[in-house]
MOPAC internal coordinates of N, CA, C and O (Angstrom, degrees):
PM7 1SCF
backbone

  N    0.0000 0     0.00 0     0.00 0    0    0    0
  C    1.4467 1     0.00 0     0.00 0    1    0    0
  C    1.5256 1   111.12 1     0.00 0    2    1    0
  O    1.2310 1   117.08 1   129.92 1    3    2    1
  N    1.4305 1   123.16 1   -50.08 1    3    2    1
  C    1.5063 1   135.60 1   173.53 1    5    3    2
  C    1.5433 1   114.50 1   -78.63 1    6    5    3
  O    1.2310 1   129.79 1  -165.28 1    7    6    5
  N    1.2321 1    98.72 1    14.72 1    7    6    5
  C    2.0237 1   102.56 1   178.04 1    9    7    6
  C    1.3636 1    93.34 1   -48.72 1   10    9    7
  O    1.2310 1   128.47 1    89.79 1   11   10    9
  N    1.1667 1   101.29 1   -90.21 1   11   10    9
  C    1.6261 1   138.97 1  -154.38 1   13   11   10
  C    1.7832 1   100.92 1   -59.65 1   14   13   11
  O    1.2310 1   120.80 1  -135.81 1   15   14   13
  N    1.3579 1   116.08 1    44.19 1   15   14   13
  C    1.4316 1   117.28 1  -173.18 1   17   15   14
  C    1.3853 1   101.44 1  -115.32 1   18   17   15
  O    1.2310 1   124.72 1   -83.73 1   19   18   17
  N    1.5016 1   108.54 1    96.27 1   19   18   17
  C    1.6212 1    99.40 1   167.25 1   21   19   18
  C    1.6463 1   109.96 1  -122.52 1   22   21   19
  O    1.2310 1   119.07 1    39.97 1   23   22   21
  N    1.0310 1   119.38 1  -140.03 1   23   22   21
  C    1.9383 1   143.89 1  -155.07 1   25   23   22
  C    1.3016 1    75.14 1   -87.79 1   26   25   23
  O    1.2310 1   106.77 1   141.56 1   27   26   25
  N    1.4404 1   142.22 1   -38.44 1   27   26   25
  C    2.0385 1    95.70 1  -154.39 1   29   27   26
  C    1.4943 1    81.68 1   -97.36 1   30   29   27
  O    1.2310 1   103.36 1   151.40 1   31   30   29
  N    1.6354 1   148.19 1   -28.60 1   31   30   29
  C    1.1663 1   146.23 1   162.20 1   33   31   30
  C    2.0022 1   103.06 1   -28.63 1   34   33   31
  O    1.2310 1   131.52 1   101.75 1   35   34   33
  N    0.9686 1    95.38 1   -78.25 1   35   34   33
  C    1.5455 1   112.93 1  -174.30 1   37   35   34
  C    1.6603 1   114.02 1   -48.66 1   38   37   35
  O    1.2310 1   121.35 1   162.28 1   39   38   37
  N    1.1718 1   115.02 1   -17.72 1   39   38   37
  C    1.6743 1   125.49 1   179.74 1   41   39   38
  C    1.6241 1   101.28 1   -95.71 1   42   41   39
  O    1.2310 1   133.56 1   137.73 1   43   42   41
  N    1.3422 1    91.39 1   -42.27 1   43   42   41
  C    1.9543 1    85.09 1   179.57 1   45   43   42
  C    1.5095 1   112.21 1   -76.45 1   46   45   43
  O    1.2310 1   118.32 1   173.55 1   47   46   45
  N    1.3886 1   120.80 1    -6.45 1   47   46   45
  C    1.3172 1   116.17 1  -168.66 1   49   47   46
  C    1.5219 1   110.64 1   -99.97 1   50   49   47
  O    1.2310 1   130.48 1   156.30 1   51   50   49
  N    1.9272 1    97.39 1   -23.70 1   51   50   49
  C    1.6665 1   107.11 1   174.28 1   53   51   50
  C    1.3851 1   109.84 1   -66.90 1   54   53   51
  O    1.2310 1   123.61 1   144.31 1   55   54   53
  N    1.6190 1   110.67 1   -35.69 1   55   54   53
  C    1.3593 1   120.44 1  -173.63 1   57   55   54
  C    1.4648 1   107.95 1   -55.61 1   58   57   55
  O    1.2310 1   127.60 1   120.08 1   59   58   57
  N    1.0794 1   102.98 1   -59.92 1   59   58   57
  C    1.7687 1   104.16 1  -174.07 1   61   59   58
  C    1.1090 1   123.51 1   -64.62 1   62   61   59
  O    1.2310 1   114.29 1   150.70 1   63   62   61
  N    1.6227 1   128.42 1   -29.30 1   63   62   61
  C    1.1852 1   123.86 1   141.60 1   65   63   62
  C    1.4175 1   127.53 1   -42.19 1   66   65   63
  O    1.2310 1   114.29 1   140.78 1   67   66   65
  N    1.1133 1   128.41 1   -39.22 1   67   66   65
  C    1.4518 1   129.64 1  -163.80 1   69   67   66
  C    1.6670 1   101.13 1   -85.20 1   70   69   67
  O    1.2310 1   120.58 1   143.96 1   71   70   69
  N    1.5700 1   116.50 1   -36.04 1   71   70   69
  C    1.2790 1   123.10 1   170.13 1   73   71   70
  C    1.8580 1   105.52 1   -51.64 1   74   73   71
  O    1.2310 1   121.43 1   125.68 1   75   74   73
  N    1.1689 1   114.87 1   -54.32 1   75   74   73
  C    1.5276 1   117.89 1  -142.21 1   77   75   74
  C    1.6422 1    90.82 1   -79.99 1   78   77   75
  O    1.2310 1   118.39 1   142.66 1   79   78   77
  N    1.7716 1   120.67 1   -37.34 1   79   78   77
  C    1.4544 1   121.59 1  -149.34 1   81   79   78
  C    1.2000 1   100.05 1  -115.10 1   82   81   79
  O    1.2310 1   109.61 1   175.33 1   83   82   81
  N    1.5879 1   137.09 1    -4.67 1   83   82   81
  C    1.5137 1   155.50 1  -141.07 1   85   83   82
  C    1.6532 1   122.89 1    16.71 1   86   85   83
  O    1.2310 1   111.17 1    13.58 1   87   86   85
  N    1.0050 1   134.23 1  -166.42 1   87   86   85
  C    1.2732 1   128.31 1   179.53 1   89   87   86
  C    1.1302 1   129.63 1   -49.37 1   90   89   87
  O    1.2310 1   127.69 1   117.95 1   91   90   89
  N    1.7643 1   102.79 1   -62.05 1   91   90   89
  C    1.9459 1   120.29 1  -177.30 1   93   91   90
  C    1.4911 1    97.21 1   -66.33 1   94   93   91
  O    1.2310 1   111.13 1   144.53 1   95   94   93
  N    1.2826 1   134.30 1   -35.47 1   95   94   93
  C    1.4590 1   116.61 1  -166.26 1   97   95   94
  C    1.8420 1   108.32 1   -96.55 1   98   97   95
  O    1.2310 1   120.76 1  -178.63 1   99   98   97
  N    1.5767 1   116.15 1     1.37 1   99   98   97
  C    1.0686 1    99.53 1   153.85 1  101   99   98
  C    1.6795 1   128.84 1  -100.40 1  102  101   99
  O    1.2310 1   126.82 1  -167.88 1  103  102  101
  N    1.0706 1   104.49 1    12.12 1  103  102  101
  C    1.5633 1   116.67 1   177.03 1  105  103  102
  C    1.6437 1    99.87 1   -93.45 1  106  105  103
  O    1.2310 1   115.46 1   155.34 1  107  106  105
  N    1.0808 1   126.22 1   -24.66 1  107  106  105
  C    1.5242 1   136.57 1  -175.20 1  109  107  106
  C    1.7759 1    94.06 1   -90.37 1  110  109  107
  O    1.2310 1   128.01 1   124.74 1  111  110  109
  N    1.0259 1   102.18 1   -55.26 1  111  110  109
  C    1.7787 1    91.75 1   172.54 1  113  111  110
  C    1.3196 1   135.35 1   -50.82 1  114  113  111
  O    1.2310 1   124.29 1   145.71 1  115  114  113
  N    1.8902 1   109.38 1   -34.29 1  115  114  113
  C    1.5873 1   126.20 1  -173.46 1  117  115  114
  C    1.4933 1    96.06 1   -64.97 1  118  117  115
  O    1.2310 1   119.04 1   136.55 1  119  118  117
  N    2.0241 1   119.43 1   -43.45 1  119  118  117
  C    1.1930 1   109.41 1  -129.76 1  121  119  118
  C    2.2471 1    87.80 1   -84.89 1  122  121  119
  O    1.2310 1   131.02 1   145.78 1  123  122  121
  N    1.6832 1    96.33 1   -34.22 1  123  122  121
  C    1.1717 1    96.71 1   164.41 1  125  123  122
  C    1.8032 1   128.48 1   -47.02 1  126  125  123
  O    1.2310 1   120.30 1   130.81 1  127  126  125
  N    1.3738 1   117.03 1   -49.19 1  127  126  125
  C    1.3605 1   115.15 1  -174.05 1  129  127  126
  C    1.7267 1   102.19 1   -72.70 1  130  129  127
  O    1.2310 1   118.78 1   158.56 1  131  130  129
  N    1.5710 1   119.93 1   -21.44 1  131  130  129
  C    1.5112 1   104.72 1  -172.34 1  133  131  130
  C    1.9629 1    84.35 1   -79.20 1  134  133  131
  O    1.2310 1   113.37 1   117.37 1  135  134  133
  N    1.1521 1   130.14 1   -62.63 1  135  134  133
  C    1.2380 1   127.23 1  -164.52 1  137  135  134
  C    1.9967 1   124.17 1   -25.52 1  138  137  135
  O    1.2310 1   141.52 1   140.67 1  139  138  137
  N    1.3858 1    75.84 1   -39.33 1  139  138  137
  C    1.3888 1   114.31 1  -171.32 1  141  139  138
  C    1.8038 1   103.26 1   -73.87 1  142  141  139
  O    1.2310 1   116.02 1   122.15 1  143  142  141
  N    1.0844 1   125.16 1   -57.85 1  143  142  141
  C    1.3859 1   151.09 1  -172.66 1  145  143  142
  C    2.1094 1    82.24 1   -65.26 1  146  145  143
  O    1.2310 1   123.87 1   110.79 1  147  146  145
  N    1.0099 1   110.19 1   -69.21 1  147  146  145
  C    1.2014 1   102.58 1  -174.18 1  149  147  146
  C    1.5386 1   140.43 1   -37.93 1  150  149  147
  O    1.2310 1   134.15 1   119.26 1  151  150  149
  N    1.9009 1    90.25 1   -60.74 1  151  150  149
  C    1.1854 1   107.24 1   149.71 1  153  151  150
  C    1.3786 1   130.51 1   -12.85 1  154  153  151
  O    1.2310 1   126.57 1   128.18 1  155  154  153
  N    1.7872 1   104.97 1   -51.82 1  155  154  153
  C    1.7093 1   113.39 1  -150.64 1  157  155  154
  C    1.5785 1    78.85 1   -94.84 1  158  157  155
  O    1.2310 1   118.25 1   130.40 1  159  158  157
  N    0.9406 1   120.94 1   -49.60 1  159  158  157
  C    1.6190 1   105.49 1  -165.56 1  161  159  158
  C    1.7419 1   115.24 1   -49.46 1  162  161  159
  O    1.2310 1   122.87 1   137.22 1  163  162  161
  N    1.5649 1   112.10 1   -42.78 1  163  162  161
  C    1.2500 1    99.49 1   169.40 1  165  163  162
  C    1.1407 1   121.62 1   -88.87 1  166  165  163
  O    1.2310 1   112.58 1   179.07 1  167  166  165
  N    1.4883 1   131.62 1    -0.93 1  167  166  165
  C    1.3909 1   105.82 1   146.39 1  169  167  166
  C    1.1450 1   119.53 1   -50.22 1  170  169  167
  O    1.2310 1   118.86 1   119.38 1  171  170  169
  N    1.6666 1   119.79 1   -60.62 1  171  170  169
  C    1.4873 1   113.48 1  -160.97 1  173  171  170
  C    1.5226 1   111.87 1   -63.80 1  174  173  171
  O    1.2310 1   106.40 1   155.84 1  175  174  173
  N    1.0544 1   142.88 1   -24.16 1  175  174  173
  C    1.5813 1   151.12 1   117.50 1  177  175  174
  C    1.5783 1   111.91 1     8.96 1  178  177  175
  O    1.2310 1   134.28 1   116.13 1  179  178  177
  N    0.9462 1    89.99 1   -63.87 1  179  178  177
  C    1.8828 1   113.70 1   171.32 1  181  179  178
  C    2.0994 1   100.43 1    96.02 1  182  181  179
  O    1.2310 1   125.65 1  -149.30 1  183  182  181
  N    1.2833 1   106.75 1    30.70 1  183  182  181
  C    1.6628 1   114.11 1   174.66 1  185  183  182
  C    1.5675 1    90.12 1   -84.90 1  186  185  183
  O    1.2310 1   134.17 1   -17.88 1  187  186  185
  N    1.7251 1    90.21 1   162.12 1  187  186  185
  C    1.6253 1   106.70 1   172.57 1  189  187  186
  C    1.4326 1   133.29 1   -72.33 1  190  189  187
  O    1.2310 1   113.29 1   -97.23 1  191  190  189
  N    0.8546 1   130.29 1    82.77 1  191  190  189
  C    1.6634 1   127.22 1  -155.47 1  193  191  190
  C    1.3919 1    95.66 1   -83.29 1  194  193  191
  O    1.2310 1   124.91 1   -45.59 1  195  194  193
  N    1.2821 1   108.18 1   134.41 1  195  194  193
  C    1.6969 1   134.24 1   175.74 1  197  195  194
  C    1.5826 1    98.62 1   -95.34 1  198  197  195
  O    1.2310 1   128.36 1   -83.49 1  199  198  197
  N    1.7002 1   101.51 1    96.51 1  199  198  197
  C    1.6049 1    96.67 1   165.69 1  201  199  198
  C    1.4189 1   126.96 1   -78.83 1  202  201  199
  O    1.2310 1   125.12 1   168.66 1  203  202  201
  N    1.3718 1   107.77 1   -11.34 1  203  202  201
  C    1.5184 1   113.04 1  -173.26 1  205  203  202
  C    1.5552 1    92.77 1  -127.61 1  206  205  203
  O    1.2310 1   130.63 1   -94.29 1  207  206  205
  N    1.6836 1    97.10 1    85.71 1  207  206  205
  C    1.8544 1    94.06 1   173.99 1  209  207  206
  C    1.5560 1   111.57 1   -86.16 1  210  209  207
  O    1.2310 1   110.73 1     1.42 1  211  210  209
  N    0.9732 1   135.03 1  -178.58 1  211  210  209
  C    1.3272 1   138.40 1  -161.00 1  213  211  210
  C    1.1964 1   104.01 1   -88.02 1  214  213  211
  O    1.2310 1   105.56 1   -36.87 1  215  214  213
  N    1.5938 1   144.37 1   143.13 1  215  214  213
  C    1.2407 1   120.37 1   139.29 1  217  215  214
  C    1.5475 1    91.94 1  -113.74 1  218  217  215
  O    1.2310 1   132.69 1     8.64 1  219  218  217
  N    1.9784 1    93.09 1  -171.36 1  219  218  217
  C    1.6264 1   119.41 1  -164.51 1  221  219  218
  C    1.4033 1    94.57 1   -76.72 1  222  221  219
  O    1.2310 1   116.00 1   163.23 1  223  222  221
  N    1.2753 1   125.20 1   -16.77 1  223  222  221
  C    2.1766 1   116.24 1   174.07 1  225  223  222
  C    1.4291 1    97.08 1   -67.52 1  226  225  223
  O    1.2310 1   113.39 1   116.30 1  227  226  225
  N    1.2703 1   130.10 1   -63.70 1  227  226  225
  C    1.2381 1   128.44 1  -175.53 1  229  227  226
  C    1.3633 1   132.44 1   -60.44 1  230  229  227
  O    1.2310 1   116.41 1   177.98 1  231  230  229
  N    1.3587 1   124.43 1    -2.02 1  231  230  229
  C    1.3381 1   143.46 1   152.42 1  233  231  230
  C    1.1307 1   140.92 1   -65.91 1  234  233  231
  O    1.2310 1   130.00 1   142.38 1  235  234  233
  N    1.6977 1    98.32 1   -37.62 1  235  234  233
  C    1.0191 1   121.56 1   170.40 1  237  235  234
  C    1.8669 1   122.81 1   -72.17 1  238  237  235
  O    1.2310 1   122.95 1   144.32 1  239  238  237
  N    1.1147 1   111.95 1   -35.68 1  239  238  237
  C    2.3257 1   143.70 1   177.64 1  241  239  238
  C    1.3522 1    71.55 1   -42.40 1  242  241  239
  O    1.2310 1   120.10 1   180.00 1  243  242  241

């Protein structure tokens, strides 16, 4: 089914993403899925992953 998957596949599929989620909310999505992606790697690593890292709002409480 995914043979025939190249670059103009992959441009029409960025496109429609970018249509449905627009620009700013797919840059908010990447930084989530790398965070996320990260996460799993050091779990499987077996390091301590901080799911609730700090930000500067919560510093401030």
């Amino acid at each position: 089914m995914l043979r025939n998957f190249g670059l103009p596949e992959l441009v029409i599929v960025l496109l429609i993403v970018i249509v449905i989620f627009g620009v700013g909310r797919l840059g908010k999505i990447g930084a989530e899925l790398g965070r996320g992606i990260r996460n799993f790697r050091q779990a499987l690593s077996g390091e301590d992953v901080d799911l609730e890292e700090e930000s500067p709002e919560s510093e401030g409480a």
